[in-house]
N, CA and C of each residue as an Amber inpcrd file, in Angstrom:
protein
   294
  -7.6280000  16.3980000   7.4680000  -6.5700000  15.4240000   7.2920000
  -7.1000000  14.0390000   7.6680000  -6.6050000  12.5100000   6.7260000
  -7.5020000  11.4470000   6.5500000  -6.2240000  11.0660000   7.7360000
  -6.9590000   9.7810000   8.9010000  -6.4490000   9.2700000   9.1480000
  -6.1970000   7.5180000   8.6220000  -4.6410000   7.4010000   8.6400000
  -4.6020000   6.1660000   7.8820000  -4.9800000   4.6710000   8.8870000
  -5.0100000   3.7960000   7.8740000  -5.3750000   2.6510000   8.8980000
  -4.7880000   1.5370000   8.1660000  -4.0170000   1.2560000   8.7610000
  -3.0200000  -0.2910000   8.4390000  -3.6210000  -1.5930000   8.9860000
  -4.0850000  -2.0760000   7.5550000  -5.2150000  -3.1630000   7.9850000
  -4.0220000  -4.5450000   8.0260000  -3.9780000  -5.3720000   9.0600000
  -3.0140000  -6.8820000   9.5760000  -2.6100000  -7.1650000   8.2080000
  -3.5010000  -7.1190000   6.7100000  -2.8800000  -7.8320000   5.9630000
  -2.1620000  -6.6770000   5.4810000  -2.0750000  -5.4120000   5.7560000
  -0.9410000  -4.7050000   5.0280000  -0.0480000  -4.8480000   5.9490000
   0.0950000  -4.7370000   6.9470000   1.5340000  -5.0000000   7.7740000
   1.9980000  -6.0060000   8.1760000   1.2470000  -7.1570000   7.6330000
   1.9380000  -8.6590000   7.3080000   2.5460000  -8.5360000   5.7360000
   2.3550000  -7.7330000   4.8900000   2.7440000  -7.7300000   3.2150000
   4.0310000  -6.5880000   3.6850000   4.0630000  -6.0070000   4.5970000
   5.1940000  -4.4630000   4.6760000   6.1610000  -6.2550000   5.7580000
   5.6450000  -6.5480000   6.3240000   6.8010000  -7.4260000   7.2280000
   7.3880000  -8.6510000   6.4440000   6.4650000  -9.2320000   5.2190000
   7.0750000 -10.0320000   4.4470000   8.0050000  -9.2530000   3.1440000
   7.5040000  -8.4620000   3.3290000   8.7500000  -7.6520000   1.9560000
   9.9250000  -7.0850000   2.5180000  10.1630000  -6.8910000   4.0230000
  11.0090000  -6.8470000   4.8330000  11.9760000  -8.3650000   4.9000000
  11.0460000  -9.1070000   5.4650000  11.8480000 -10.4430000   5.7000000
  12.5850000 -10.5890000   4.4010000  12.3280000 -11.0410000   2.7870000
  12.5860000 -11.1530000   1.6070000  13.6830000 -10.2900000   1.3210000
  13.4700000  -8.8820000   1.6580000  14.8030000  -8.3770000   1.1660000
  15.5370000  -8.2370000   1.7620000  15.4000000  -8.4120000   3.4720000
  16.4900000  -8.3000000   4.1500000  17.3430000 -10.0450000   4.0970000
  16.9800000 -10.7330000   3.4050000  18.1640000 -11.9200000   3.4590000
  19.4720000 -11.6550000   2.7600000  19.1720000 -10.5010000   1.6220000
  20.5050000 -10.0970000   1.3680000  20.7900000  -8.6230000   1.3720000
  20.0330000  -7.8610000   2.2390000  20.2480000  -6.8400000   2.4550000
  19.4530000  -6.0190000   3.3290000  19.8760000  -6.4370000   4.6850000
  18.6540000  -5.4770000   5.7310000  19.1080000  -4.2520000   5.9000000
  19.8170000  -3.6080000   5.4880000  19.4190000  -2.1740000   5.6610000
  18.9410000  -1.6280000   4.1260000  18.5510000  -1.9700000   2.9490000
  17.7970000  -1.6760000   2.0950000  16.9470000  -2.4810000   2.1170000
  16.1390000  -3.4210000   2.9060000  15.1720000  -3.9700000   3.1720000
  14.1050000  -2.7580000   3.6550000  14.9980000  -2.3080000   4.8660000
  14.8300000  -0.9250000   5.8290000  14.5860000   0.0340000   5.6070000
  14.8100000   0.7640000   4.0910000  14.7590000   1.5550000   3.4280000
  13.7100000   1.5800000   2.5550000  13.9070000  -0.0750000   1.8810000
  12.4120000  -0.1660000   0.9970000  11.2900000  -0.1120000   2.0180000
  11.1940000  -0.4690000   3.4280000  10.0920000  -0.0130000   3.8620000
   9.4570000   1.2610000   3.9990000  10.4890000   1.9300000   5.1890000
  10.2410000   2.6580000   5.7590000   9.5600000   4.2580000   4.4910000
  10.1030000   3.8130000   3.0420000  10.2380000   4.1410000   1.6260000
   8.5420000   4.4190000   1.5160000   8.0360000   3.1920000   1.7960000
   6.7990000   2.2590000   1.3140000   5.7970000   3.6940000   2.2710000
   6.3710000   2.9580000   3.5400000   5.4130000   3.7730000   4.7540000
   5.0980000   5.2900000   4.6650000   6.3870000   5.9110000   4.4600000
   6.1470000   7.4430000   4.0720000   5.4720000   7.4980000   2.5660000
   5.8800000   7.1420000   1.9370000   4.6140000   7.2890000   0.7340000
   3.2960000   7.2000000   1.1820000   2.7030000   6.2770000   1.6870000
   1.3860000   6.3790000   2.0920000   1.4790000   7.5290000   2.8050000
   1.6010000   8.2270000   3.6810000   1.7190000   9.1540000   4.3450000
   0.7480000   9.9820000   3.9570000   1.3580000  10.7350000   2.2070000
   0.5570000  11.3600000   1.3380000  -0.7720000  11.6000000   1.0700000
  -1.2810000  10.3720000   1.3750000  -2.5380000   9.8110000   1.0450000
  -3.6250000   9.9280000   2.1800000  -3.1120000  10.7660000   3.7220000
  -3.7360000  11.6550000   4.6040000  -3.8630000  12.8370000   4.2290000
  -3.6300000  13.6590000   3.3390000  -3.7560000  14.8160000   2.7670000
  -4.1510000  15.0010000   1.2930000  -3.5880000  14.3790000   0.7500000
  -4.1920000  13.8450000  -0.6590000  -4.9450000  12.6210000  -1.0350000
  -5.9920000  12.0050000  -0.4500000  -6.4310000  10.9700000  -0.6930000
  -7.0870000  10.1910000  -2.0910000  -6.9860000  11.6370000  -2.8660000
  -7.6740000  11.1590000  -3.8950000  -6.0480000  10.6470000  -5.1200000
  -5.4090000  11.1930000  -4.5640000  -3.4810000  10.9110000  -5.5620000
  -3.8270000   9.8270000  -6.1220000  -3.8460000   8.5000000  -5.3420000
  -3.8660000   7.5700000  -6.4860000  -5.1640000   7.3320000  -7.8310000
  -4.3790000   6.1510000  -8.5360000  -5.6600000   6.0470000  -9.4520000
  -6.5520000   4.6250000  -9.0450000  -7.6190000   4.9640000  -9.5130000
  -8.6690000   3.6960000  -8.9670000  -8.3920000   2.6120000  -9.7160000
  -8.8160000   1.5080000  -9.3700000  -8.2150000   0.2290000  -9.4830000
  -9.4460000  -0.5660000 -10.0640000  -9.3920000  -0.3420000 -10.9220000
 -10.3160000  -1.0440000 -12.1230000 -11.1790000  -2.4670000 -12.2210000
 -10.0970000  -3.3580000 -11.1920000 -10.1850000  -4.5910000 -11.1410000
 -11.1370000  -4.9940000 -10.3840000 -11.7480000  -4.1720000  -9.6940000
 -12.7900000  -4.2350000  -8.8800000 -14.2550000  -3.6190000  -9.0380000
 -15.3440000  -3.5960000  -8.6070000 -16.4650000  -2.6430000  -8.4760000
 -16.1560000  -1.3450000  -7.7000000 -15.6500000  -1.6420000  -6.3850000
 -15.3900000  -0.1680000  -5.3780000 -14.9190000   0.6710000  -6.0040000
 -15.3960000   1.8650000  -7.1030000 -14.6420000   3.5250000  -7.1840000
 -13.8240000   3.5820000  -5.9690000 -13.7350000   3.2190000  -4.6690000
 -12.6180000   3.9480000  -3.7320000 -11.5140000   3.0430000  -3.5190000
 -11.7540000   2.0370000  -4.3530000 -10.5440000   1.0860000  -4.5350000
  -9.0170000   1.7740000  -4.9460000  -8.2220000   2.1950000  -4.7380000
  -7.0260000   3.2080000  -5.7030000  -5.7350000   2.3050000  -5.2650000
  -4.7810000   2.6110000  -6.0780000  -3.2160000   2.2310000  -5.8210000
  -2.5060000   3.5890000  -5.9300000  -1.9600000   3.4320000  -5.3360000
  -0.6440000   4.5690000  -5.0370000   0.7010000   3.6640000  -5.2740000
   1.8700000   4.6860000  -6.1160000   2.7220000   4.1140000  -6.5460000
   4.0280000   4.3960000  -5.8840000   5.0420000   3.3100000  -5.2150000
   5.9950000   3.7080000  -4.8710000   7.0920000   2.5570000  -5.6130000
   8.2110000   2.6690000  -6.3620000   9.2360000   1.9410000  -6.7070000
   8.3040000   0.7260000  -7.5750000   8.8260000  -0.4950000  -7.0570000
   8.0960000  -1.5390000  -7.7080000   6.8170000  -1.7020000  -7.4390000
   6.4490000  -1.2940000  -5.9120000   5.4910000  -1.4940000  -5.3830000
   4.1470000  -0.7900000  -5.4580000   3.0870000  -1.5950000  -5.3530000
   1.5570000  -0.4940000  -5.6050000   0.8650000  -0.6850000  -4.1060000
   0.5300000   0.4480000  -3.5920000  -0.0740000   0.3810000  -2.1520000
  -1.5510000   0.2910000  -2.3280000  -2.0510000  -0.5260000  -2.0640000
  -3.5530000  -0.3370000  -2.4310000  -4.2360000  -0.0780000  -1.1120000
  -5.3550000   0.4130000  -1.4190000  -6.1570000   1.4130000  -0.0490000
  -7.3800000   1.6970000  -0.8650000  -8.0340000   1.7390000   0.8380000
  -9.5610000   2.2950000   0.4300000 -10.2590000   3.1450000   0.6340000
 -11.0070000   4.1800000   0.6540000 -11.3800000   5.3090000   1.1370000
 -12.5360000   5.1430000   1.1850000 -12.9050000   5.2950000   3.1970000
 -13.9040000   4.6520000   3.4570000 -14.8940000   6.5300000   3.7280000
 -14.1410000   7.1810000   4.2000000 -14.6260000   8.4420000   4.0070000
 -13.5730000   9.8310000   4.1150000 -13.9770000  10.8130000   4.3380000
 -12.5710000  12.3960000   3.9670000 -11.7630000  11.7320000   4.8840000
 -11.9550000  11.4550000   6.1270000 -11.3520000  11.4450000   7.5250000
 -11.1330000   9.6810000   7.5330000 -11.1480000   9.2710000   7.0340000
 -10.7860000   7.7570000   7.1620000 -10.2190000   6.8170000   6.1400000
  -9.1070000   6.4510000   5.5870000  -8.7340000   5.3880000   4.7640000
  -8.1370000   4.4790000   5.3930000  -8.1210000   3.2980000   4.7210000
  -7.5990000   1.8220000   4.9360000  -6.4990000   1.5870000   3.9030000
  -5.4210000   1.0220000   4.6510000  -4.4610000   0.6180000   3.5460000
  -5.0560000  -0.8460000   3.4440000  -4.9800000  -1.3260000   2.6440000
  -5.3720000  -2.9680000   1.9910000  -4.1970000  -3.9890000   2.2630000
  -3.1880000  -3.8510000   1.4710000  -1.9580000  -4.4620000   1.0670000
  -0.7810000  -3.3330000   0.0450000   0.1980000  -3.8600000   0.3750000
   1.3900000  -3.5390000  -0.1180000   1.9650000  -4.7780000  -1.1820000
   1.7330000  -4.5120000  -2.5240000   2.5710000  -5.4460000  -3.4720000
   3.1570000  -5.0240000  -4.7860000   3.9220000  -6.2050000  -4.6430000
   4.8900000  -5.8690000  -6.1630000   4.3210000  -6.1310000  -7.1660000
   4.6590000  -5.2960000  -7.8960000   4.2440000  -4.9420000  -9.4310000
   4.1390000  -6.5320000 -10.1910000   5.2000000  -6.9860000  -9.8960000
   4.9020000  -8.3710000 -10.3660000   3.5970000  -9.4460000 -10.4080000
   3.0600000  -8.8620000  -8.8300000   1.8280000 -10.2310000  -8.8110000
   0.4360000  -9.5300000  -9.0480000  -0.0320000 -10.3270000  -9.0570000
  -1.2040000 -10.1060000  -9.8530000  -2.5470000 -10.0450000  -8.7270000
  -2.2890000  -8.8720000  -8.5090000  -3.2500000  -8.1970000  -7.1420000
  -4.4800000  -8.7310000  -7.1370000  -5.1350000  -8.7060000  -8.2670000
  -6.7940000  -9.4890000  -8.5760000  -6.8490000 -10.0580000  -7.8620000
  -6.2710000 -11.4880000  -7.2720000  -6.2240000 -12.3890000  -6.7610000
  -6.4250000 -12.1680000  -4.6280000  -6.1300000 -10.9870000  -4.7420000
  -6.0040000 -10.2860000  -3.1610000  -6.9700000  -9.2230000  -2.8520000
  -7.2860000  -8.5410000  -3.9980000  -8.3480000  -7.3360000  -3.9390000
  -9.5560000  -8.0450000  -4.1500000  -9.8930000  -9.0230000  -4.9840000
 -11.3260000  -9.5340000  -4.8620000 -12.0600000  -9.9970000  -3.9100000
């Protein structure tokens, strides 16, 4: 079983998608997180689930999909991944993964 690792800029991207939706709704702010967080979860037992992320050179580059959002992470070995960032489908990740 992989242990996960929540790198500052993913739990500054999980605390700004918090702040954002909780202005008009903190308890589905609360939900879209906590939503977010257990999905990754998965990805200690299944690490290979998502698909690799093209946009880059790293093969262990992958996104995992929850709602709008794509969790991106890295798999540094069986027993070790990094979450990257948490973002919406909307922006244009290139810009954060490079």
């Amino acid at each position: 079983m992989a242990r996960l690792n929540w790198t500052r800029e993913a739990e500054t991207w999980l605390r700004d998608i918090f702040e954002y939706i909780a202005q008009d709704n903190p308890e589905a702010a609360t939900r879209v997180v906590e939503g977010i967080f257990e999905r990754a979860q998965v990805l200690s037992e299944f690490p290979q689930i998502g698909h690799r992320y093209e946009g880059i050179a790293d093969p262990e580059v992958r996104l995992l999909l929850y709602g709008h959002y794509r969790i991106a992470y890295l798999i540094k070995s069986e027993e070790d991944i990094d979450i990257l960032g948490v973002f919406h489908n909307a922006l244009d990740i290139r810009r954060y993964l490079l």
